[in-house]
Every structure is written in structure tokens, then in C-alpha cells.
C-alpha positions in Angstrom: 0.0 0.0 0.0 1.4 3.1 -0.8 0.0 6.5 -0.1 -0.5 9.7 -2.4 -1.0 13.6 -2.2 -1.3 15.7 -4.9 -2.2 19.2 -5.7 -4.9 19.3 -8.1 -5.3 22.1 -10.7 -7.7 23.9 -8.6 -5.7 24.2 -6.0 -7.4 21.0 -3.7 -5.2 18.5 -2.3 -6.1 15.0 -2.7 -4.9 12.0 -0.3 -5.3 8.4 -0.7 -3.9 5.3 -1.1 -3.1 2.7 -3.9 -2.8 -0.8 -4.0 -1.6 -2.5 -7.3 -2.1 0.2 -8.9 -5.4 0.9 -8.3 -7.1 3.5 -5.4 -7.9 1.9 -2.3 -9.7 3.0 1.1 -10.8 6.1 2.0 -9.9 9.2 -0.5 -10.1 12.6 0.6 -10.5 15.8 -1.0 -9.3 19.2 0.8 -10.4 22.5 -0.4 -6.9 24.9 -0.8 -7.2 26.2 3.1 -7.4 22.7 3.9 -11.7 22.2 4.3 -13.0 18.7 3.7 -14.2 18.7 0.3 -14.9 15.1 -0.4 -14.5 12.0 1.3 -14.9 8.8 -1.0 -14.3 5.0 -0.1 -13.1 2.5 -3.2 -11.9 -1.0 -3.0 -9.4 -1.5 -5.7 -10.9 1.3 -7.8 -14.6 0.4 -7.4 -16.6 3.0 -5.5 -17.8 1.9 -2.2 -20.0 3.3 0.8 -21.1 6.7 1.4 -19.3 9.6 -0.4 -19.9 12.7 0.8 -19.2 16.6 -0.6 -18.8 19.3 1.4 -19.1 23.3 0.4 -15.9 25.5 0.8 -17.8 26.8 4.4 -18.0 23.1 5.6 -21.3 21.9 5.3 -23.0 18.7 3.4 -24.2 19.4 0.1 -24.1 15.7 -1.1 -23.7 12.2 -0.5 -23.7 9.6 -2.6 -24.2 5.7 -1.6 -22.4 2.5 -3.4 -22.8 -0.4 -3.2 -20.4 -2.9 -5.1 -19.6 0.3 -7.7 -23.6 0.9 -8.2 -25.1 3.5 -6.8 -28.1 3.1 -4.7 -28.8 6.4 -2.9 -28.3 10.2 -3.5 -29.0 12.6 -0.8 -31.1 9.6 1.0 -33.1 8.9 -1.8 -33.2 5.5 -3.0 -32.0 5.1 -7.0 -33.4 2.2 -8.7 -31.0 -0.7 -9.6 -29.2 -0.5 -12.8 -29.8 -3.7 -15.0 -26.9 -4.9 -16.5 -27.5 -6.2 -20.0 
């Protein structure tokens, strides 16, 4: 496991971790004075659990649940199941 930071163009700072080359646990998401922006979970790139997006003053504007890279709530609020075909 080997953990990352980067500055992104917009001036937010990004930290995670990768595993095999791929993003792994919890990634978070800083605004430039260093305010949550995002916090996001993956396992081995596939999105999982409750990400969640902050405004620059702090405060939950979002959240977005996975399940096994689907998503299956926004803001609370059920989404119907994708069917694969």
C-alpha cells in the first residue's frame, strides 16, 4: 500500500492510497485552506459506501451511496437498480 498527495489544478489537495495500482480505502479531497471537500471510499478502484461533498464553508451538500460500484442512494433517496444487460 502506498500513499498519495497531490495538488490538483484547482488548487485542492487530494490524499489516498493505492494498492496494485489501483485507489484503495478512503480518498479525501481538501479545499486549498485545507476544508473537507470530499471524502470517498473504493476498493481496488470500485466505488464503495457513502461519499460525501462538502461546500468551501463546511457543510454537506451531497452524499452519494455505493454499493459494489452501483449507486443506490443520493442525498437519501433510493435510485433504482441498474440492470446490466
Amino acid at each position: 500500500m502506498a500513499a498519495y498527495e497531490l495538488i490538483r489544478s484547482d488548487g485542492c489537495m487530494v490524499r489516498g492510497e493505492i494498492v496494485a495500482q489501483k485507489v484503495h480505502g478512503i480518498v479525501r479531497v481538501f479545499w486549498p485552506d485545507g476544508t473537507p471537500r470530499e471524502v470517498k471510499g473504493y476498493d481496488m478502484n470500485t466505488p464503495t459506501g457513502t461519499h460525501t461533498t462538502y461546500d468551501a464553508e463546511g457543510q454537506v451538500i451531497e452524499t452519494i451511496e455505493y454499493l459494489a460500484g452501483q449507486v443506490i442512494a443520493v442525498n437519501g433517496q433510493p435510485m433504482p437498480p441498474i440492470d446490466a444487460e
